[in-house]
C-alpha positions in Angstrom: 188.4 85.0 98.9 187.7 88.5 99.7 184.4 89.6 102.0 183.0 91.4 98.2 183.8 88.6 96.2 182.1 86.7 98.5 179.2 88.7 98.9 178.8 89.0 95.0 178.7 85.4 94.5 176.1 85.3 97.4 174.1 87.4 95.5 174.6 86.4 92.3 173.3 83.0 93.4 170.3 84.7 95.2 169.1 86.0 91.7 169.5 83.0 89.7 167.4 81.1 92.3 164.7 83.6 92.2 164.6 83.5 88.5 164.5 80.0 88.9 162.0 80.2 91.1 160.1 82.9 88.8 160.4 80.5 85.8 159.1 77.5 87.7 155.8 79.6 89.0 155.7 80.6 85.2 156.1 77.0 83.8 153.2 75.9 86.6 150.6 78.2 85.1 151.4 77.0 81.5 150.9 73.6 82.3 147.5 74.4 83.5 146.4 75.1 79.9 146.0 71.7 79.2 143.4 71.1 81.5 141.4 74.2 81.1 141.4 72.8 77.0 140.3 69.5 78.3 137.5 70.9 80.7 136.6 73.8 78.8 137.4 76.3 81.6 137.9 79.8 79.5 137.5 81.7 82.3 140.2 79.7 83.9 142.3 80.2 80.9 141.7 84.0 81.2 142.6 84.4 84.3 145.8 82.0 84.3 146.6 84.7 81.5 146.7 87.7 83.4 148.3 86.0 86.3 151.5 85.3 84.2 151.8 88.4 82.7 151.6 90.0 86.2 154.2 87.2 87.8 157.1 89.3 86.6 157.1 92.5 88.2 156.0 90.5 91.5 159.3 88.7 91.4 161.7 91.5 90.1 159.9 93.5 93.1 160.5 90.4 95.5 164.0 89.9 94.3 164.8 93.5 95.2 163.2 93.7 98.3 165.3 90.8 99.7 168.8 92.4 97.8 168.3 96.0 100.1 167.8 93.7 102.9 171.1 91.9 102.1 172.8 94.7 100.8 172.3 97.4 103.3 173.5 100.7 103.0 175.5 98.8 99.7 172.3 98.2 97.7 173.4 101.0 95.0 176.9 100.4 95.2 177.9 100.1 91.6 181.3 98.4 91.8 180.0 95.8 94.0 177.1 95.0 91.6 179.4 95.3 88.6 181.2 91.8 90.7 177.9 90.5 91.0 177.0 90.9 87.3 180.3 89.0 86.7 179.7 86.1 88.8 176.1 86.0 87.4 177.1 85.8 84.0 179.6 82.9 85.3 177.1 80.8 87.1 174.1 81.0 84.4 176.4 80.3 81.6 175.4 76.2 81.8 171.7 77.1 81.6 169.1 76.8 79.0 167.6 80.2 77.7 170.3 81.9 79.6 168.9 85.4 77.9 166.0 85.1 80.0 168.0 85.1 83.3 170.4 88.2 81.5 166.7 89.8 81.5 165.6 89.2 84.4 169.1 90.2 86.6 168.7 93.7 83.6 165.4 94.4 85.1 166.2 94.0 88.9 169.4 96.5 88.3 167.2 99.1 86.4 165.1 98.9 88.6 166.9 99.9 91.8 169.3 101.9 90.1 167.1 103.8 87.9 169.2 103.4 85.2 169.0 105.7 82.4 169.5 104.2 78.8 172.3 101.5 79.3 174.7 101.0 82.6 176.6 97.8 80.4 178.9 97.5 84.0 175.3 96.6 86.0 173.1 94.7 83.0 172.3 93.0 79.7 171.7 95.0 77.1 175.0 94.8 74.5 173.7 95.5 71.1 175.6 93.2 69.3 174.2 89.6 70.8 172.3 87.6 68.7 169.8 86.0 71.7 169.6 82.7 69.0 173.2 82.4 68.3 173.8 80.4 71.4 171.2 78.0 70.4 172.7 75.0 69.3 169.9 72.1 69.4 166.4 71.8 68.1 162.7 72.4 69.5 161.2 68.5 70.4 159.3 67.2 67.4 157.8 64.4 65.7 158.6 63.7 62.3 156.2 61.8 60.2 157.3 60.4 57.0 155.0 60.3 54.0 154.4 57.3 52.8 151.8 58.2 49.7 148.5 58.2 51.7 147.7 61.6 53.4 144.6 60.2 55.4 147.5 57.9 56.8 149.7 60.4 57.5 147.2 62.7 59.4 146.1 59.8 61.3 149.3 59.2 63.0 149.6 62.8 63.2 146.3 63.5 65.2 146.8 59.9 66.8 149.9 61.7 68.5 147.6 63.5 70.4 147.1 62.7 74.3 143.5 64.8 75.2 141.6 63.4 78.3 138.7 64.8 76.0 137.4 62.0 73.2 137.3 62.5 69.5 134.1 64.4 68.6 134.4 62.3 64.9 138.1 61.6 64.5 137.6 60.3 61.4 136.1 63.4 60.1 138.8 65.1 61.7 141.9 63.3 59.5 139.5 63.6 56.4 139.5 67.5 57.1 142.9 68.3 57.1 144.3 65.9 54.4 141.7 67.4 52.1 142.4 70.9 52.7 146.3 70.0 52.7 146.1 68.1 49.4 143.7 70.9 47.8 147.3 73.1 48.8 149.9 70.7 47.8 147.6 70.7 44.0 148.0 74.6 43.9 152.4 73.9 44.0 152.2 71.6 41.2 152.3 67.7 40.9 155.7 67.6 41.1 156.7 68.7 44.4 156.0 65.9 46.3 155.3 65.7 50.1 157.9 63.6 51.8 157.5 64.2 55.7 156.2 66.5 58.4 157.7 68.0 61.2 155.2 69.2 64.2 156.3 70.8 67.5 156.0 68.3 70.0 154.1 70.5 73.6 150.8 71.7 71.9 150.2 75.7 71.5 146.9 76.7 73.7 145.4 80.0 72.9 142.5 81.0 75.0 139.9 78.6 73.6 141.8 76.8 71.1 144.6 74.8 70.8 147.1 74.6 67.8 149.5 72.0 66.5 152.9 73.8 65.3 155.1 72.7 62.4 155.8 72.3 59.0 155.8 70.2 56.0 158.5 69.6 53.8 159.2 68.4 50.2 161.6 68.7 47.1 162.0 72.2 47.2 159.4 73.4 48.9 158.5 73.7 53.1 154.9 75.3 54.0 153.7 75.7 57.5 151.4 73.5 58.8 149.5 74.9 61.9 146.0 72.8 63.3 143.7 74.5 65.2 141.8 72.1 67.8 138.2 72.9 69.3 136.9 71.3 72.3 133.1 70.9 73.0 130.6 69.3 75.0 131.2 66.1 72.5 134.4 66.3 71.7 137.4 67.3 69.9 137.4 68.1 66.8 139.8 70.1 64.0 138.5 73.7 63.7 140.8 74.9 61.1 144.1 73.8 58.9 146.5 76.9 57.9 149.3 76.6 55.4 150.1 80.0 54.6 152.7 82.2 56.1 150.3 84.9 55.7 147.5 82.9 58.1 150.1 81.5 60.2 151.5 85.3 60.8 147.9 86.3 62.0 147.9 83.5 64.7 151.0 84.6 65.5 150.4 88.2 65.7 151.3 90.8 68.2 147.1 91.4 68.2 146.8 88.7 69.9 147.1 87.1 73.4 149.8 85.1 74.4 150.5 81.6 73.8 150.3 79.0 76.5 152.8 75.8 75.3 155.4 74.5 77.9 158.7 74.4 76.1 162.1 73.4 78.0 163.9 75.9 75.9 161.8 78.5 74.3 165.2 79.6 72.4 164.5 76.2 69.8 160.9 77.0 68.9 161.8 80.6 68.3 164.4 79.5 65.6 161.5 77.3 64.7 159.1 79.6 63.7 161.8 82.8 62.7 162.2 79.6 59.6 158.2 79.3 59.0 157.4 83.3 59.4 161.1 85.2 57.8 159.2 88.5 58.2 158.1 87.8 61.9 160.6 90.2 64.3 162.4 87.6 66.9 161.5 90.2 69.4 157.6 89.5 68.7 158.2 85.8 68.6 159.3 85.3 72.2 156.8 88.0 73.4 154.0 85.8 71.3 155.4 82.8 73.6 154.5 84.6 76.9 158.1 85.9 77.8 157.1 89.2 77.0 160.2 91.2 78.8 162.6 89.1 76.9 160.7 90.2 74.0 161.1 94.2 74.9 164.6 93.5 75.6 164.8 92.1 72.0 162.9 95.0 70.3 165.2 97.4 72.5 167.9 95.6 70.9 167.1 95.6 67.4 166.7 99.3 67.5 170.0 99.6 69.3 171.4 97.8 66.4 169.4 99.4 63.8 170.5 102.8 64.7 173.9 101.9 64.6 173.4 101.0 61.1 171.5 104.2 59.7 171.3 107.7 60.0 167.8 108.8 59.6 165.8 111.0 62.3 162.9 110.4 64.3 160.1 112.3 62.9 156.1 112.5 63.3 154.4 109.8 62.4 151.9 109.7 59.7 148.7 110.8 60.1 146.7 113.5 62.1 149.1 114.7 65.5 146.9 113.2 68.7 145.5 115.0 71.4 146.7 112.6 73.9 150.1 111.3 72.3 152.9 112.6 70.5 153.4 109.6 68.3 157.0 109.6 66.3 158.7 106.7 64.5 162.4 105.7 63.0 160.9 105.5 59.4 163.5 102.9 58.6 162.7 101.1 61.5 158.9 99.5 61.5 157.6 100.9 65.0 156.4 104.0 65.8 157.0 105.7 69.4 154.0 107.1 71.7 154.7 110.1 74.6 151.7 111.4 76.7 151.2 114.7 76.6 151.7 116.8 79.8 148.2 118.4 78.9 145.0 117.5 77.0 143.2 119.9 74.6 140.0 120.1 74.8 137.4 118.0 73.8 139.8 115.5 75.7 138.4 114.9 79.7 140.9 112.1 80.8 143.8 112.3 83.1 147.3 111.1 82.5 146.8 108.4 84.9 143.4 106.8 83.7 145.7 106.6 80.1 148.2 104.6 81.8 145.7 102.6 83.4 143.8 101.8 79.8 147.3 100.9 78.5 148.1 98.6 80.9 144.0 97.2 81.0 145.1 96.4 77.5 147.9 95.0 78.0 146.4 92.0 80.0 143.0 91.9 77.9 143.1 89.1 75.4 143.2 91.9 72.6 141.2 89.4 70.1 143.2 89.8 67.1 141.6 94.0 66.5 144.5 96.0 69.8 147.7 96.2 69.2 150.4 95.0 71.7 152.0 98.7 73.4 155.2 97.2 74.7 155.7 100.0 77.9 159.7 101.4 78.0 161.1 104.1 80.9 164.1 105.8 80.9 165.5 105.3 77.2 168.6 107.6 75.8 168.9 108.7 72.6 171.3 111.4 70.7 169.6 114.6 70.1 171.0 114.2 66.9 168.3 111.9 65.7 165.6 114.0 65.8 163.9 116.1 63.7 164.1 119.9 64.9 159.7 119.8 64.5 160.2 116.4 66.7 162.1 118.1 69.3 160.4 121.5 69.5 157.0 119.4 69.8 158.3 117.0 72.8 160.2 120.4 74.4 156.9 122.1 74.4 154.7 119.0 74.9 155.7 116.6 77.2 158.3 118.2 79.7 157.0 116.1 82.0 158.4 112.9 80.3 160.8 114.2 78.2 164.4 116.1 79.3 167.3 116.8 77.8 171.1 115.6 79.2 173.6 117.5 76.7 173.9 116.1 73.5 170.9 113.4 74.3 167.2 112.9 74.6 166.0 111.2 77.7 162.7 109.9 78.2 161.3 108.9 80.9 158.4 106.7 79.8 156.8 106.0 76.0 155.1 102.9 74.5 156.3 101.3 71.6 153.5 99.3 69.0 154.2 97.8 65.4 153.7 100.8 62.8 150.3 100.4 60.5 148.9 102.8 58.1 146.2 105.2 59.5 142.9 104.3 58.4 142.0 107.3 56.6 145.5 107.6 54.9 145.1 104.2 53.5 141.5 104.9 51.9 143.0 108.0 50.5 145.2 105.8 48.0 143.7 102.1 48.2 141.9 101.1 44.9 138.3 101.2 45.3 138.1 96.9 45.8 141.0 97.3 48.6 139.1 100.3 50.4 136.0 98.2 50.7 137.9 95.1 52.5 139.1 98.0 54.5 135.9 99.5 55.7 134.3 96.1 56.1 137.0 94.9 58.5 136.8 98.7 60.1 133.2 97.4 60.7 134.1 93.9 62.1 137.3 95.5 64.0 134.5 97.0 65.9 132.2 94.1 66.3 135.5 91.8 67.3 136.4 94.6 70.2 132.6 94.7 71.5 132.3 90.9 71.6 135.4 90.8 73.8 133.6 93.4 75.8 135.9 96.5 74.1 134.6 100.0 72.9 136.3 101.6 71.7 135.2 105.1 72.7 136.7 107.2 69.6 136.0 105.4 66.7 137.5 108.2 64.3 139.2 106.4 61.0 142.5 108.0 62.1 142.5 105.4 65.5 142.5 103.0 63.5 145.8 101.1 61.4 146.1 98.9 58.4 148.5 95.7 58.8 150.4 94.2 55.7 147.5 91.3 55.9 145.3 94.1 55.3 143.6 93.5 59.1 142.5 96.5 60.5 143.7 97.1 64.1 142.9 99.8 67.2 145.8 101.5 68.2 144.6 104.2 70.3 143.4 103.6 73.9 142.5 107.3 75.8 139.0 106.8 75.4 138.8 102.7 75.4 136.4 101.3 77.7 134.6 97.9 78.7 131.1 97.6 76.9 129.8 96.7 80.1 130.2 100.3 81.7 128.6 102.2 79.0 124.7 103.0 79.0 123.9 102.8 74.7 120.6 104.6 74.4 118.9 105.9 71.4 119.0 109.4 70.5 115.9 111.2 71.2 113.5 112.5 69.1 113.4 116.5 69.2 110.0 118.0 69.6 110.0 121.4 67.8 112.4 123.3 65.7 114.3 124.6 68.0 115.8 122.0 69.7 116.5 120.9 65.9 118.5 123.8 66.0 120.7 123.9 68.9 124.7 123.9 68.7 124.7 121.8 71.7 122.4 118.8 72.9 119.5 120.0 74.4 118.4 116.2 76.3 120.9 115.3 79.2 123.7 113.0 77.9 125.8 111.4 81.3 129.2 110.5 81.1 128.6 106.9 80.3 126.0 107.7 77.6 126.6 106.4 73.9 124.9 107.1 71.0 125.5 104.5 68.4 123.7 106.3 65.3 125.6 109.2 65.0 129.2 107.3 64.7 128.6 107.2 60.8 128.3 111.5 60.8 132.3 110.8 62.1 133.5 108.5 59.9 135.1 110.0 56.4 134.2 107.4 54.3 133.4 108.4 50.4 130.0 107.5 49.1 130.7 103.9 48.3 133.0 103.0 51.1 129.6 104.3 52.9 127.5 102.1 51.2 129.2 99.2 51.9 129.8 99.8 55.6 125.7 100.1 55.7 125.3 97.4 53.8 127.1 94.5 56.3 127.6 96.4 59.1 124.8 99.0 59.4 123.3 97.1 63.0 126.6 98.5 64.8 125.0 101.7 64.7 122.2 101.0 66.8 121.9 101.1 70.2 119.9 97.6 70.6 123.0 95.6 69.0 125.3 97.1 71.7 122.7 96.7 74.3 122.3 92.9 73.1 126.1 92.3 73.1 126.2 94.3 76.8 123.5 91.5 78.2 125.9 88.5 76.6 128.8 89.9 78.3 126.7 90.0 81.6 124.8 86.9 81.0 128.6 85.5 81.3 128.3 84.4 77.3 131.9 83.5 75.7 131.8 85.2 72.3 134.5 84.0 70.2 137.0 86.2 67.8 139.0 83.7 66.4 142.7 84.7 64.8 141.5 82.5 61.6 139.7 83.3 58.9 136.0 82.0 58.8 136.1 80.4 55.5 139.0 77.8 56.6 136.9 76.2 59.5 134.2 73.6 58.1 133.5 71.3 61.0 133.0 73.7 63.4 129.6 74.2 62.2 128.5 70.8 63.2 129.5 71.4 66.3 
């Protein structure tokens, strides 16, 4: 065996064992969620959260660290890691989830090499795999069979369940859910007939909640069956019972925080849930699990293998051009594309490093169901070809900073990627007048949701603002987001002659933390009875005393709840 080949199986094996060790340390964390459910330790829970997401980039900088140190003056030599991508490929191949390992050894590679679009010889990024094809076997579940009593069959399927936490009313609890699953099974007609459940086996945790996962099947007919479990001071109880895809999409949403469940092979509960949610990209499934690089890598993927398949440009996307952004998307492809300007126009004050900072605050933040996951991508390559000449001129003249040109393609150097929604105001311009009002009243709650998990917005122009196909209405733009706690919400003052009535400019002193919350309605271009019915349910978000009251929750340590369920499904909870 030659010194190389030696040295690439060395190193090849040095990787694997720090993914191993990564995935471990990863695992660890997860497996704490089931005691912070049990002792009600949400701060615990939040701050396991941000310690996983931030465990990857601490090992892929760890893991190259050691590599220059073994590698020498030989850390960049490309043949020698093209022999070490070979022998990695060879030793993982027996593993479970082996596409999280291709990831990991992909991101190490990039890393150090700076690589530029796709290097296939150093990493893992082929178009053509399927990261599910290889999965052969079945998530761990229990199957209950019906047996013509739903109380029964509930009972054995809550029974299942191993909390340290008693039963608030388990009784109550098995009523609950076989009434509301009965009230559904009514609405598909008497003759489809239940005849067994399937459930996920480890139990979902979510922040303060914790969800059983499956699905029940019949003649003809499977709906998904998803639990969701409270814990209080006396006891355990079900919250809410959701059996549409629609619901079950929102839980699984990429507005959300990750999930905390400790599966042995995420791969089977991906395929899983792709069956319950059809619609539901795989890339925003394994991110939803917590393995959010494997889910870039899948979303890089898709496109990859998307563009192969079409021929349409990048262009603008909809809605008003941003100060801050130059926002473009594939319109046959459902994302859209966001590039920071080299330089803000005015009325923008921030800098290009306090955006990536906000991006990356958010990114950790549990986004409460109301932000929208930015998935952050450097150095991408793509043909010149595929953009529109207005596209190109703009990111030419624009963003020269993060954007250059290599021949025939488009390089750039760093650009988020979020889920395409309709803007706000383009939405309102062609809803019906009963779909614009659910629309401005969920504007008005989207706001409410971001203050009680200690979010303002900053800008709340309609145009910041997106419309899902649930209809939810989400936050998408983050140059002027800030924590509730660091703003100073005051009143706005009274003027004391004419004059001051008359000034272009304000004529009290307004410091940069100052917010006045009675003047967001003169911003907002809502029609006369989109207006109205703002005012009417959510007219106390333009005061400065509701902010101020939410501001002393957030430092009198309060937990405020935004719950990805709709408040109509939960009817214990108000006992509790």
């Amino acid at each position: 065996m030659s010194a190389d080949t030696e040295l690439a199986r060395d190193c090849a094996r040095h990787i694997a064992a720090a993914f191993a060790d990564y995935n471990a340390e990863f695992r660890a964390i997860t497996r704490r969620a089931p005691q912070r459910f049990d002792a009600r330790d949400w701060k615990g829970s939040q701050r396991d959260a941000v310690e996983r997401i931030e465990l990857y980039d601490r090992w892929v900088d760890r893991a190259i660290a050691e590599l220059r140190l073994k590698l020498g003056e030989r850390a960049l030599d490309r043949p020698l890691w093209s022999a070490i991508r070979a022998e990695f490929a060879q030793q993982i191949e027996p593993l479970p989830d082996t596409e999280f390992t291709k990831t990991y050894f992909s991101s190490i590679t990039r890393r150090l090499h700076g690589t530029v679009g796709v290097a296939p010889e150093i990493e893992f990024v082929a178009a053509d795999l399927d990261p599910l094809a290889s999965v052969t076997s079945e998530v761990v579940k229990n199957t209950y069979v019906h047996r013509g009593s739903l109380p029964l069959l509930f009972e054995d399927v809550l029974g299942d369940l191993r909390f340290r936490s008693p039963w608030k009313d388990f009784d109550r609890s098995v009523a609950h859910v076989a009434a509301e699953v009965g009230a559904h099974l009514a609405t598909l007609g008497e003759q489809r007939t239940l005849t067994r459940i399937e459930m996920i086996r480890p139990v979902f945790y979510q922040f303060t909640r914790a969800y059983l996962v499956g699905r029940m099947t019949g003649r003809g007919f499977t709906v998904p069956l998803v639990i969701a479990l409270k814990n209080t001071e006396s006891g355990v109880h079900v919250d809410a019972v959701m059996l549409s895809e629609a619901d079950v999409s929102i839980v699984f949403g990429f507005t959300r925080s990750y999930f905390h469940v400790d599966l042995d092979r995420v791969g089977e509960a991906v395929v899983f849930l792709k069956a319950m949610l059809p619609l539901k990209p795989v890339s925003e499934l394994f991110t939803v699990l917590g393995r959010a690089k494997q889910g870039k890598t899948e979303r890089y993927r898709e496109l990859l293998r998307h563009m192969e398949q079409t021929t349409d440009q990048f262009v603008h996307a909809a809605g008003e051009r941003g100060l801050v952004m130059v926002c473009f998307t594939l319109p046959s492809f459902d994302v859209v594309f966001k590039v920071i300007r080299d330089r803000f126009p005015y009325p923008k004050n921030v800098l290009h490093e306090e955006v990536l900072a906000k991006y990356s605050y958010v990114f950790k933040h549990d986004r409460a169901g109301r932000l929208v996951d930015a998935q952050e991508f450097k150095r991408l390559r793509f043909p010149r070809g595929r953009f529109a000449p207005a596209l190109l001129e703009e990111l030419q003249a624009e963003t020269a900073r993060t954007v250059h040109f290599e021949g025939d393609d488009v390089i750039l150097d760093h650009l988020y990627v979020e889920r395409r929604m309709t803007p706000l105001n383009l939405y309102l311009r062609t809803a019906s007048p009963a779909q614009a009002e659910l629309a401005v009243l969920d504007y008005g709650q989207a706001i409410r949701d971001l203050a009680y998990s200690n979010i303002f917005a900053g800008d709340l122009l309609l145009k910041n603002f997106g419309v899902t196909r649930h209809g939810r209405v989400i936050f998408y733009d983050y140059d002027e987001l800030c924590q509730v706690t660091d703003c100073r919400f005051r009143e706005l003052p009274q003027a004391t002659n004419p004059e001051d009535e008359m000034r272009g400019e304000s004529w009290f002193y307004v410091g940069d933390s100052d917010v006045f919350p009675e003047t967001f309605i003169n911003f907002l271009a809502f029609d006369e009875a989109q207006r109205a019915a703002f005012m009417r349910v959510h007219a106390e978000v333009l005061t400065a005393a509701f902010w101020r009251a939410v501001q002393q929750r957030h430092v009198d340590g309060e937990l405020m709840e935004v719950l990805p369920y709709h408040m109509h499904r939960v009817r214990v909870a108000a006992s509790a």
